[in-house]
C-alpha angles and dihedrals in degrees: 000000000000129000114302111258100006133144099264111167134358127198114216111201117230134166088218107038102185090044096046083046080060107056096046091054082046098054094028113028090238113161116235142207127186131217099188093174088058092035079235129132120175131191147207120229104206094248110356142066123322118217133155143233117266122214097243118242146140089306105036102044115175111281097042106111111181119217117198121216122205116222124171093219114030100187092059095053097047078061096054092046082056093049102047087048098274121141131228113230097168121012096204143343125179118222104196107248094000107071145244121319139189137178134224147161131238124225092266095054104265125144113232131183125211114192120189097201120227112259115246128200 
């Protein structure tokens, strides 16, 4: 599992998925990988954190990068968001194979993800 409350993954919107994957392996080196039936291409950064490259819409305009967050229990860190004066915009939803994930915002506005990954044997 990796390490408890760190950065894990982070969506970059883009009208054109697979061409905005491009220039940033261009420019940074990053590897890619394309998921054309979910308009979806994520990347590896050598030595930092992976992400992936969001179809822009009404809820993902450009300029909303999302971070996600790993916590080990999700429900008890959607308590303490709630209880630092975060609030809760979606309890829990499950990604097969990847894990459960939630959204919230921070006190300034911003849109976090937490994701309690799936445990694998």
């Amino acid at each position: 599992m990796p390490h408890k409350h760190c950065i894990t993954h982070i969506e970059i919107p883009a009208e054109d998925t697979a061409a905005a994957g491009r220039f940033y392996q261009n420019v940074f080196e990053w590897n890619l990988k394309e998921f054309p039936e979910m308009d979806y291409t994520t990347f590896e950064a050598e030595g930092g954190t992976g992400g992936g490259f969001t179809k822009v819409d009404d809820t993902t305009p450009i300029g909303s990068v999302l971070l996600y967050i790993n916590t080990p229990n999700l429900k008890e860190s959607l308590e303490k968001v709630k209880a630092n004066g975060g609030s809760v915009l979606l309890e829990s939803y499950v990604i097969p194979t990847v894990g459960t994930m939630a959204t919230f915002k921070d006190p300034a506005g911003n849109t976090i993800a937490l994701l309690e990954p799936e445990m694998r044997e």
